[in-house]
mmJSON file of the N, C-alpha and C atoms, coordinates in Angstrom:
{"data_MODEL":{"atom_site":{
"group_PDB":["ATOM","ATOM","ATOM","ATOM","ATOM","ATOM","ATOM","ATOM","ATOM","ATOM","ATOM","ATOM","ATOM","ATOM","ATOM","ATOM","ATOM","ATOM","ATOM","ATOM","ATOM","ATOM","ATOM","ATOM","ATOM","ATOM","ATOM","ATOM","ATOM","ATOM","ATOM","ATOM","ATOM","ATOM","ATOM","ATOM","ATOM","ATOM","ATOM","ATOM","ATOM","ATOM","ATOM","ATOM","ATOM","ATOM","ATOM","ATOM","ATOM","ATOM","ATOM","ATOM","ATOM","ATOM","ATOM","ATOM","ATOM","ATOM","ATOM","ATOM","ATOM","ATOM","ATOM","ATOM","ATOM","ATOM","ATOM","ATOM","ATOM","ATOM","ATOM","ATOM","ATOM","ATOM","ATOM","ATOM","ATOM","ATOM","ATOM","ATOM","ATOM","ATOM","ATOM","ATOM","ATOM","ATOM","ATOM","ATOM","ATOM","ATOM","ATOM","ATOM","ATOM","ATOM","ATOM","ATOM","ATOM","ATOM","ATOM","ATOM","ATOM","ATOM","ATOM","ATOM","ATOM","ATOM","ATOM","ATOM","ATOM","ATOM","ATOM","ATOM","ATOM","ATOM","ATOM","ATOM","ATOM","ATOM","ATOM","ATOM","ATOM","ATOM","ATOM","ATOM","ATOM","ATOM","ATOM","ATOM","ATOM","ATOM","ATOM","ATOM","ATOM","ATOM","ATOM","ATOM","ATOM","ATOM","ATOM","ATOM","ATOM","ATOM","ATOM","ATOM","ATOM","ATOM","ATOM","ATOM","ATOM","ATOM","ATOM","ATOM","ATOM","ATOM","ATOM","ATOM","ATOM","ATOM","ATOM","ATOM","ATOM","ATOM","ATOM","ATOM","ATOM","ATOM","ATOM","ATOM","ATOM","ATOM","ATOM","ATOM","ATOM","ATOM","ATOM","ATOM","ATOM","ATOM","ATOM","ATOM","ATOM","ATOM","ATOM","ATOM","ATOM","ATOM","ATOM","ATOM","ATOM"],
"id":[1,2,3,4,5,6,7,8,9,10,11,12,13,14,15,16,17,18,19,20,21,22,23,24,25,26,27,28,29,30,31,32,33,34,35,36,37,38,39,40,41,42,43,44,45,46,47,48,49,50,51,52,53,54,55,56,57,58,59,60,61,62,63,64,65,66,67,68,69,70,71,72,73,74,75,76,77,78,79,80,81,82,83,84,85,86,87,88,89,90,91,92,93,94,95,96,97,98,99,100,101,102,103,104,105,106,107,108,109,110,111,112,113,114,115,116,117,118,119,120,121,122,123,124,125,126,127,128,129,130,131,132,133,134,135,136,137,138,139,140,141,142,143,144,145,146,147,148,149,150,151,152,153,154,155,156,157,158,159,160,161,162,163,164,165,166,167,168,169,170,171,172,173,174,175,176,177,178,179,180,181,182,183,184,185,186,187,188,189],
"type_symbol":["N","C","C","N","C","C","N","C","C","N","C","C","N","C","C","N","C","C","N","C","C","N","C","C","N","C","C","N","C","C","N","C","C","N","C","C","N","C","C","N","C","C","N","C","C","N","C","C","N","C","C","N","C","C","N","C","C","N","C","C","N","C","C","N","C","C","N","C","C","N","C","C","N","C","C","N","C","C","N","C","C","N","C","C","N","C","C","N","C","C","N","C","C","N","C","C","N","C","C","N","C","C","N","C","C","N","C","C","N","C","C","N","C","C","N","C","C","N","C","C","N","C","C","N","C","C","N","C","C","N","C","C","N","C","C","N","C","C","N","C","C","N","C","C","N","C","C","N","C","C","N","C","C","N","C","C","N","C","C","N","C","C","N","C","C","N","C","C","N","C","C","N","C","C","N","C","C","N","C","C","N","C","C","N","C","C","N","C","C"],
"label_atom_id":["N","CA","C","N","CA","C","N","CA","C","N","CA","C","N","CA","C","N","CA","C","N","CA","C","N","CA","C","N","CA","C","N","CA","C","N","CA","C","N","CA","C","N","CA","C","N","CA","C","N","CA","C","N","CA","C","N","CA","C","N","CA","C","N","CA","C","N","CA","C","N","CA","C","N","CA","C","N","CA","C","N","CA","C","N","CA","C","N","CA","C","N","CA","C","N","CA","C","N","CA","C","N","CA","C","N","CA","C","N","CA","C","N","CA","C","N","CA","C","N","CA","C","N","CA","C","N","CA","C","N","CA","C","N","CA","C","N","CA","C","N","CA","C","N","CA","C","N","CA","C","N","CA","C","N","CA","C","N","CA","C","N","CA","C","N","CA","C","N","CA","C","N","CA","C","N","CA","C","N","CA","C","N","CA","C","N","CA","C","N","CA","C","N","CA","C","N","CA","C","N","CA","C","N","CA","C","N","CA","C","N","CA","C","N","CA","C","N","CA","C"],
"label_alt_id":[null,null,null,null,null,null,null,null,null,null,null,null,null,null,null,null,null,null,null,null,null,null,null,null,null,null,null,null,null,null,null,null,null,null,null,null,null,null,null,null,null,null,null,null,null,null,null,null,null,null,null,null,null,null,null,null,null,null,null,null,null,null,null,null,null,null,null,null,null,null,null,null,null,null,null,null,null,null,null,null,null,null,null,null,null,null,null,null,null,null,null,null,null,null,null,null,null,null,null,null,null,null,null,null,null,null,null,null,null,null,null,null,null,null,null,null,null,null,null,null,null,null,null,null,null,null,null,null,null,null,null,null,null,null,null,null,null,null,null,null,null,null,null,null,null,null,null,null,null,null,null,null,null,null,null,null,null,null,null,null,null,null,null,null,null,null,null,null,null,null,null,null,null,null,null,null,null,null,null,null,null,null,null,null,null,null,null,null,null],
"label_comp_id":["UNK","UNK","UNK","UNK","UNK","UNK","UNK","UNK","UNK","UNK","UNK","UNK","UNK","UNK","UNK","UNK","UNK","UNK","UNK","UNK","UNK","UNK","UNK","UNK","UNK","UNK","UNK","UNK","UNK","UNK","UNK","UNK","UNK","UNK","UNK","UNK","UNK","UNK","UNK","UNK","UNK","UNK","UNK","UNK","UNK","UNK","UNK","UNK","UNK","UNK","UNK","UNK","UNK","UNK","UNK","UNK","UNK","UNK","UNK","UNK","UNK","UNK","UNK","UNK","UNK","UNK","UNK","UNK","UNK","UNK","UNK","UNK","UNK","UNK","UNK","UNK","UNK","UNK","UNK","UNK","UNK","UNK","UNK","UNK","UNK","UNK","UNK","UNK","UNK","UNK","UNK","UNK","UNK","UNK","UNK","UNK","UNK","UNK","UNK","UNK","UNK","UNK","UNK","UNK","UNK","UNK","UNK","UNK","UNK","UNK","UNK","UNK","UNK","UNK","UNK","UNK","UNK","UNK","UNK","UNK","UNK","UNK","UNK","UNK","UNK","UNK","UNK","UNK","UNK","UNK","UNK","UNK","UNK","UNK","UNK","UNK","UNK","UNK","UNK","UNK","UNK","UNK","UNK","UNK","UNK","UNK","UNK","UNK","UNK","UNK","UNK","UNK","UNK","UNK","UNK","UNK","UNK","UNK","UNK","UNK","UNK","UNK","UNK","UNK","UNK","UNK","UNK","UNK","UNK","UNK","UNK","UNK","UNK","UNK","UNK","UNK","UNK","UNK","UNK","UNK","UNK","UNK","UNK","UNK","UNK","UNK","UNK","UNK","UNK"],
"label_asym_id":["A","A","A","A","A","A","A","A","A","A","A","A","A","A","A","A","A","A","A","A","A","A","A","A","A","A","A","A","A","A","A","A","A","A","A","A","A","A","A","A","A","A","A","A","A","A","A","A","A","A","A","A","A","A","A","A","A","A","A","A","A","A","A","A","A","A","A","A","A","A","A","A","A","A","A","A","A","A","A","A","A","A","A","A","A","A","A","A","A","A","A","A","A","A","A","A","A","A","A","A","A","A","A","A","A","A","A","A","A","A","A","A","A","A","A","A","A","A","A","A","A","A","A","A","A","A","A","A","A","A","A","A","A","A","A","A","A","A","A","A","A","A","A","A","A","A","A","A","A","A","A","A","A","A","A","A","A","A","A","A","A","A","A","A","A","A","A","A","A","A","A","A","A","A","A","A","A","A","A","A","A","A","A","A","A","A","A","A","A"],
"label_entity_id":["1","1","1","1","1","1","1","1","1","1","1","1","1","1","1","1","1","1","1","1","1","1","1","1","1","1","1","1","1","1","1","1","1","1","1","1","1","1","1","1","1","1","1","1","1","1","1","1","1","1","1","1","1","1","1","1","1","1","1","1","1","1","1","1","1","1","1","1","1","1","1","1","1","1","1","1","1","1","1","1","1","1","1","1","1","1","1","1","1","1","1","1","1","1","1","1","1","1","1","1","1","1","1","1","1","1","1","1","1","1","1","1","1","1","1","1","1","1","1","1","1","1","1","1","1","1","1","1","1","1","1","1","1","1","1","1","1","1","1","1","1","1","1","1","1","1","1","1","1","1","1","1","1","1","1","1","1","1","1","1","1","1","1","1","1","1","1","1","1","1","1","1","1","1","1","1","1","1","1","1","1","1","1","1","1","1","1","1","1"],
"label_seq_id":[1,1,1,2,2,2,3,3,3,4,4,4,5,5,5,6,6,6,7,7,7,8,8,8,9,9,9,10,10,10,11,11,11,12,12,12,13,13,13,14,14,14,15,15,15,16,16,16,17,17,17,18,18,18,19,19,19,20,20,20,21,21,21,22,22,22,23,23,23,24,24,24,25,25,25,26,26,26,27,27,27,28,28,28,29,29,29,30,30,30,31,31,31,32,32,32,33,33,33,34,34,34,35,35,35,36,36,36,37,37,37,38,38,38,39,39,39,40,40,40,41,41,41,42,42,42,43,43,43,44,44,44,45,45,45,46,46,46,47,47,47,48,48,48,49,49,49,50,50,50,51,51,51,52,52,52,53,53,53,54,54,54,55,55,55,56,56,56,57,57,57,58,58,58,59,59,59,60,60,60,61,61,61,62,62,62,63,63,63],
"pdbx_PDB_ins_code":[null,null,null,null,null,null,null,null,null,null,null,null,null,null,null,null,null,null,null,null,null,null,null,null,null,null,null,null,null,null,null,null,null,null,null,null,null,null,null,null,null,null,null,null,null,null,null,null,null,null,null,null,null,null,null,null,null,null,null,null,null,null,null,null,null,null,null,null,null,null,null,null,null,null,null,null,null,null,null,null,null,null,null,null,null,null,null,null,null,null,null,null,null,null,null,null,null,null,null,null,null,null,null,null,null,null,null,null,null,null,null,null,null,null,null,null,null,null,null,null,null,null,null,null,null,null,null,null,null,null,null,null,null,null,null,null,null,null,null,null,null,null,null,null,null,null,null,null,null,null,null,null,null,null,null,null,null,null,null,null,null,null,null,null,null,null,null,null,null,null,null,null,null,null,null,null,null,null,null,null,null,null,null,null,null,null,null,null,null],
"Cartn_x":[1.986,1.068,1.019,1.05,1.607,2.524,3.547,4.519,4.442,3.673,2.975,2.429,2.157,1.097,0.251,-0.788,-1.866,-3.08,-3.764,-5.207,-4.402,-4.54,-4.239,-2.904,-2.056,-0.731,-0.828,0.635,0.92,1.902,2.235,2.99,4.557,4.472,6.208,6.327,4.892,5.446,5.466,5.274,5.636,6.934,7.244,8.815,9.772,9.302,10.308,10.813,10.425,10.977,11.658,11.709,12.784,14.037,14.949,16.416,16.023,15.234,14.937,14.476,13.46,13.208,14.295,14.977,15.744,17.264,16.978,17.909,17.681,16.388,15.363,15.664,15.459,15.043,16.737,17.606,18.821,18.764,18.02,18.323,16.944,15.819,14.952,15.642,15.65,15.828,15.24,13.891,12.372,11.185,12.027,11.532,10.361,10.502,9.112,8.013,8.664,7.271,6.519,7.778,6.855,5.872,6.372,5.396,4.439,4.331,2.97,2.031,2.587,1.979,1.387,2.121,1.311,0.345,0.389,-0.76,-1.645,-1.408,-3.293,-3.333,-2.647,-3.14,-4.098,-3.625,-4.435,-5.784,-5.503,-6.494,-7.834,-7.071,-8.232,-8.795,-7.945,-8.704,-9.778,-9.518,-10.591,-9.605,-8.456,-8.137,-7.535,-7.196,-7.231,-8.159,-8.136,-8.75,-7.739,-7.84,-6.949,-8.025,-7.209,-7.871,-7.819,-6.586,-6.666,-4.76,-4.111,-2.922,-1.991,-1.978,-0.972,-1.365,-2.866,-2.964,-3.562,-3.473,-4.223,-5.059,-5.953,-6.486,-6.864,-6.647,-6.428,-8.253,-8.617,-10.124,-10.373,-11.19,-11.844,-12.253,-11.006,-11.408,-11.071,-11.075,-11.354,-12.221,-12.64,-13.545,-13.405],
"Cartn_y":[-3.594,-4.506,-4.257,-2.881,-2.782,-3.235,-3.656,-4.098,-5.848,-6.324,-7.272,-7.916,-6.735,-7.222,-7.981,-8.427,-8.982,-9.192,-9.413,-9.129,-10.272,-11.258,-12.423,-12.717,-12.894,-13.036,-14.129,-14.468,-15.209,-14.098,-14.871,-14.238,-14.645,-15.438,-15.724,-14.725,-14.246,-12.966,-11.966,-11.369,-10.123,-10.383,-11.776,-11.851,-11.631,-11.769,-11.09,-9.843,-8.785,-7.977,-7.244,-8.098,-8.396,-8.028,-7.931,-7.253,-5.654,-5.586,-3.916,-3.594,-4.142,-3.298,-3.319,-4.099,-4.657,-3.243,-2.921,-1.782,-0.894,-0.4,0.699,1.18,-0.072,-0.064,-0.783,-0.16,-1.122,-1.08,-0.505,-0.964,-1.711,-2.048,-2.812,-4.546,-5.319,-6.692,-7.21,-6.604,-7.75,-7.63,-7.903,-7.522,-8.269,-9.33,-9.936,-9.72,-10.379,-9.947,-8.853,-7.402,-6.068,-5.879,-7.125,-7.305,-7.56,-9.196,-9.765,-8.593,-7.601,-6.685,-5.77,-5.084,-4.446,-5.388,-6.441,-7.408,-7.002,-7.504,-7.231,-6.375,-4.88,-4.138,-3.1,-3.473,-3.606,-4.634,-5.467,-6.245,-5.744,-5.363,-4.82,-3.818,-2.883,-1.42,-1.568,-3.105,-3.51,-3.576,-3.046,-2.596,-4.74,-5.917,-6.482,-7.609,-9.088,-9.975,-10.85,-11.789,-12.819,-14.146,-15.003,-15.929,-17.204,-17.342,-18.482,-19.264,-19.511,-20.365,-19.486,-18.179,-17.327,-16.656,-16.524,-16.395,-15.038,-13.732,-12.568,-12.449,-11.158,-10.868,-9.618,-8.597,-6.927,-7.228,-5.77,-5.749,-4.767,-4.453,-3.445,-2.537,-1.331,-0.246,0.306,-1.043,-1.351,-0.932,-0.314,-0.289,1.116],
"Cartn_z":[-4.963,-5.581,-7.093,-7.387,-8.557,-9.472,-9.212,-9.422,-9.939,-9.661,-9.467,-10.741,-11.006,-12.304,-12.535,-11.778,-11.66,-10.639,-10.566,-9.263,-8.633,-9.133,-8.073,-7.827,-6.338,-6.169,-5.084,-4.945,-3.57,-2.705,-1.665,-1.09,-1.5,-2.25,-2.584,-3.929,-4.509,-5.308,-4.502,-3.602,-2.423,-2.192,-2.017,-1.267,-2.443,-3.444,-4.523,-4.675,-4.034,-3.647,-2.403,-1.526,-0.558,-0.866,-1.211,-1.706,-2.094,-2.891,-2.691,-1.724,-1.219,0.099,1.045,1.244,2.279,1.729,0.487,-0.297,0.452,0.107,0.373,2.622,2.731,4.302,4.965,5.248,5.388,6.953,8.207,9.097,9.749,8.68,8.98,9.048,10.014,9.556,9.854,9.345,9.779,8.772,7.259,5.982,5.59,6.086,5.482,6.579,7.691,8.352,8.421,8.366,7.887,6.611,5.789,4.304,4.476,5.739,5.877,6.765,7.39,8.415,7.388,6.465,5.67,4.432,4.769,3.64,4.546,5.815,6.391,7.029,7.068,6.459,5.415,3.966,3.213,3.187,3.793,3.573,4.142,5.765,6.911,6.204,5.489,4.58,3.535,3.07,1.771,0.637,0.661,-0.599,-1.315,-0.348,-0.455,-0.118,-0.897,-0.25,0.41,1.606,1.705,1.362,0.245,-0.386,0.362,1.228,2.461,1.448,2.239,1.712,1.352,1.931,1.493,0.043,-0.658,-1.647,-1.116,-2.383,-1.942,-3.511,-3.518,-4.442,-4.173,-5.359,-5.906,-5.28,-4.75,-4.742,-5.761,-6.091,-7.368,-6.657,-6.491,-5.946,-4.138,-3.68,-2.283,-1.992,-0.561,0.219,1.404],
"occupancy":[1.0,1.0,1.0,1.0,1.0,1.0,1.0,1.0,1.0,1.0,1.0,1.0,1.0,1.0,1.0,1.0,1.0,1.0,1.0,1.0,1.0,1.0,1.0,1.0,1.0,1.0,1.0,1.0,1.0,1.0,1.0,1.0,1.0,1.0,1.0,1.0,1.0,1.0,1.0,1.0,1.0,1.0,1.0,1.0,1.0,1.0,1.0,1.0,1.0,1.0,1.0,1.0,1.0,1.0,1.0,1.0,1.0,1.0,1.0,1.0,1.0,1.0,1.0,1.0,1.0,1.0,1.0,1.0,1.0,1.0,1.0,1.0,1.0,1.0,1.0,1.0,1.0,1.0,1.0,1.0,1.0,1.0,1.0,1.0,1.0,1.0,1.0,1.0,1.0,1.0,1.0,1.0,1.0,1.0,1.0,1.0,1.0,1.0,1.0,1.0,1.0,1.0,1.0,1.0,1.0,1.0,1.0,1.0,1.0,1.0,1.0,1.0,1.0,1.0,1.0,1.0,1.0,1.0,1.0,1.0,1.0,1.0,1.0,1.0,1.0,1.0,1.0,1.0,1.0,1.0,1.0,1.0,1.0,1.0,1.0,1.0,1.0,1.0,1.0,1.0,1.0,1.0,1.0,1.0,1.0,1.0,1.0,1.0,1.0,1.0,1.0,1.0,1.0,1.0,1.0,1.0,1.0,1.0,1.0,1.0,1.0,1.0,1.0,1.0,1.0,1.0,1.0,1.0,1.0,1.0,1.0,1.0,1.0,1.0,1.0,1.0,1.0,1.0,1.0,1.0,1.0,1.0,1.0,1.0,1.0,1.0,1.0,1.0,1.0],
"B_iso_or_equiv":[0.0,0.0,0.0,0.0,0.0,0.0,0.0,0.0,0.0,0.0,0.0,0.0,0.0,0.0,0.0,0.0,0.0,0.0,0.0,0.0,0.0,0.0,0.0,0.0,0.0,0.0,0.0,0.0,0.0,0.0,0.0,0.0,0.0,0.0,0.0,0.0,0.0,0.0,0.0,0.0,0.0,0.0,0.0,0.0,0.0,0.0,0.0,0.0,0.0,0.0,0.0,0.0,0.0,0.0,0.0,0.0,0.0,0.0,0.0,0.0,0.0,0.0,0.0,0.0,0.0,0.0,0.0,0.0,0.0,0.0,0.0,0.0,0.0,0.0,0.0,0.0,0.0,0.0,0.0,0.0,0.0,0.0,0.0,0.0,0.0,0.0,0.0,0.0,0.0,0.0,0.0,0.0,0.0,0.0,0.0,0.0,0.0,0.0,0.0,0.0,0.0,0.0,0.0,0.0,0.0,0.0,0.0,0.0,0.0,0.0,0.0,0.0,0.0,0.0,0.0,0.0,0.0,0.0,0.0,0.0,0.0,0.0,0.0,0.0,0.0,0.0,0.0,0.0,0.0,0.0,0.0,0.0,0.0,0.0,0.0,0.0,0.0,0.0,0.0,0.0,0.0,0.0,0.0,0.0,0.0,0.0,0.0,0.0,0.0,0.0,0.0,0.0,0.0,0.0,0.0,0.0,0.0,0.0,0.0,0.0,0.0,0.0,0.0,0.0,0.0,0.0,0.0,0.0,0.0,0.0,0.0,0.0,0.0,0.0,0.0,0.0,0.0,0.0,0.0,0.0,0.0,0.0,0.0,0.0,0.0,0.0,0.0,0.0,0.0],
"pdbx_formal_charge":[null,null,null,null,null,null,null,null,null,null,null,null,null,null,null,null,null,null,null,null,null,null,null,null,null,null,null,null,null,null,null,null,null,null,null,null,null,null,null,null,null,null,null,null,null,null,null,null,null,null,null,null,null,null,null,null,null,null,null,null,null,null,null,null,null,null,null,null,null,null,null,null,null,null,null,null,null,null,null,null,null,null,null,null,null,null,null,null,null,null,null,null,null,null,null,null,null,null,null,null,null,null,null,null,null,null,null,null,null,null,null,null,null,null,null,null,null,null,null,null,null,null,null,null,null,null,null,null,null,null,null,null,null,null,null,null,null,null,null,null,null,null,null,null,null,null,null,null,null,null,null,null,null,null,null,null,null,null,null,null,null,null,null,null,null,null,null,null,null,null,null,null,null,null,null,null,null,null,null,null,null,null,null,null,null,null,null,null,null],
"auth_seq_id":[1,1,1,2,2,2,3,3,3,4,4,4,5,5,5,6,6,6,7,7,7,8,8,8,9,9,9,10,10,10,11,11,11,12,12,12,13,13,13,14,14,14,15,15,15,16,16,16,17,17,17,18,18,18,19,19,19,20,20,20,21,21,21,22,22,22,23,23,23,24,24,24,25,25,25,26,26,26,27,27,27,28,28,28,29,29,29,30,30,30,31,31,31,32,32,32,33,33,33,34,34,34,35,35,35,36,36,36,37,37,37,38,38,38,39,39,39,40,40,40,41,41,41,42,42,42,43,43,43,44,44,44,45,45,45,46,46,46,47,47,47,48,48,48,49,49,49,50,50,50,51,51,51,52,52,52,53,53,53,54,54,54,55,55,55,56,56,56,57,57,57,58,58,58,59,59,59,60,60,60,61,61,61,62,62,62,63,63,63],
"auth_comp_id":["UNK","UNK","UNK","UNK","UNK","UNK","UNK","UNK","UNK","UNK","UNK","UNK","UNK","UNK","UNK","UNK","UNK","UNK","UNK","UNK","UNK","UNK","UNK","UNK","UNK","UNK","UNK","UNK","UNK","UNK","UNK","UNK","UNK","UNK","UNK","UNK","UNK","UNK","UNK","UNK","UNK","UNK","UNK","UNK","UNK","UNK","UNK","UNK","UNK","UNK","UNK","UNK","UNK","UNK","UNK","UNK","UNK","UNK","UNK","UNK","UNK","UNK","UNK","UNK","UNK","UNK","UNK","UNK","UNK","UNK","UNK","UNK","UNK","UNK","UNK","UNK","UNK","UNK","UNK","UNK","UNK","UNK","UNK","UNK","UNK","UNK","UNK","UNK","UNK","UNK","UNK","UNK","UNK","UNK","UNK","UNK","UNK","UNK","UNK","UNK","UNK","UNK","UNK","UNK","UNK","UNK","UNK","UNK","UNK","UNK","UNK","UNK","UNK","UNK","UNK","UNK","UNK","UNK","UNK","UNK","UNK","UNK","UNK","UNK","UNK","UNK","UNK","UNK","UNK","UNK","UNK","UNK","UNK","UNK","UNK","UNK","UNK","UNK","UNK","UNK","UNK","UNK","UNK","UNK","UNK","UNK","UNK","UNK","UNK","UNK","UNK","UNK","UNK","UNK","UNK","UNK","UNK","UNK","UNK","UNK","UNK","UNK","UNK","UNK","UNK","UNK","UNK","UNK","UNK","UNK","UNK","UNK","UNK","UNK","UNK","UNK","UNK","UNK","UNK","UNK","UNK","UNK","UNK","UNK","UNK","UNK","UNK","UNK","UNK"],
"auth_asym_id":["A","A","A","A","A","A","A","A","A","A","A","A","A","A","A","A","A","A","A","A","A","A","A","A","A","A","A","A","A","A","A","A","A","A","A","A","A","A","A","A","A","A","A","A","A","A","A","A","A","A","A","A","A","A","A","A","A","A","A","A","A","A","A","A","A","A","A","A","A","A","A","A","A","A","A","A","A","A","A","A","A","A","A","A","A","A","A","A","A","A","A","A","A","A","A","A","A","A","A","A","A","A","A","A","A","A","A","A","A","A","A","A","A","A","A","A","A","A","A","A","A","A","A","A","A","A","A","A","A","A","A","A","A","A","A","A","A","A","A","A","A","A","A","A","A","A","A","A","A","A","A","A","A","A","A","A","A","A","A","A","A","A","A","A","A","A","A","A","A","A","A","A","A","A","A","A","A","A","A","A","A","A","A","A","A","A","A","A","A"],
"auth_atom_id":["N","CA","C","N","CA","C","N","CA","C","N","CA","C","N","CA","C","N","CA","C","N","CA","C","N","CA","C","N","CA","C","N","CA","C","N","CA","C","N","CA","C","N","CA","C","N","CA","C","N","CA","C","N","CA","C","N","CA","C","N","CA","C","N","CA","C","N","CA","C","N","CA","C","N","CA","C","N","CA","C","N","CA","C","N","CA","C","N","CA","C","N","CA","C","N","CA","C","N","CA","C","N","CA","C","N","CA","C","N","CA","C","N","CA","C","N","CA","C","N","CA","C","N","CA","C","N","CA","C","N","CA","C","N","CA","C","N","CA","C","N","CA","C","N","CA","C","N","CA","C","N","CA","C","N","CA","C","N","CA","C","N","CA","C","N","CA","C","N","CA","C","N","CA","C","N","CA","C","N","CA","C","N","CA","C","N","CA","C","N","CA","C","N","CA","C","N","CA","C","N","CA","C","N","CA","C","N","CA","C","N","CA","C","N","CA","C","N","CA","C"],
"pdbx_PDB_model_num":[1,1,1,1,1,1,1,1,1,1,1,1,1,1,1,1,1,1,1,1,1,1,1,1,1,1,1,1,1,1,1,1,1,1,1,1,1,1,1,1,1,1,1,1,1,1,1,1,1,1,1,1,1,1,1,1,1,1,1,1,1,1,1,1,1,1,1,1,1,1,1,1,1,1,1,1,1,1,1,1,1,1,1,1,1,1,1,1,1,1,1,1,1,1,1,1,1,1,1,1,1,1,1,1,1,1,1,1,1,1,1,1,1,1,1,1,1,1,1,1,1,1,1,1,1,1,1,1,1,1,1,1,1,1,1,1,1,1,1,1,1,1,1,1,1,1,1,1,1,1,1,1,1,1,1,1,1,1,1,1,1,1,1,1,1,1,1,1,1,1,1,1,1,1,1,1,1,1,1,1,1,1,1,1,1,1,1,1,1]
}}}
């Protein structure tokens, strides 16, 4: 999320890093959906919001 550079993202900025992870992880071939699994993830932790439309938002601090 860092990487990111900003509180507010979509998910087609997460999928921008797909080729590295997919670097990173070479016998995963279930790259995005492991992305959306760790979005709500974070989300469930607080550390994100889900804004509705594939939109997320950085929380302050989380929870």
């Amino acid at each position: 999320m860092d990487a990111i550079g900003r509180p507010e993202f979509d998910l087609n900025d997460v999928y921008a890093f797909e080729a590295r992870l997919s670097a990173i992880y070479p016998s995963n071939n279930n790259v995005r959906p492991k992305i959306r699994q760790q979005l709500q993830v974070l989300r469930d932790s607080g550390y994100l919001e889900f804004l509705g439309d594939g939109r997320y938002r950085l929380r302050a601090g989380g929870t």
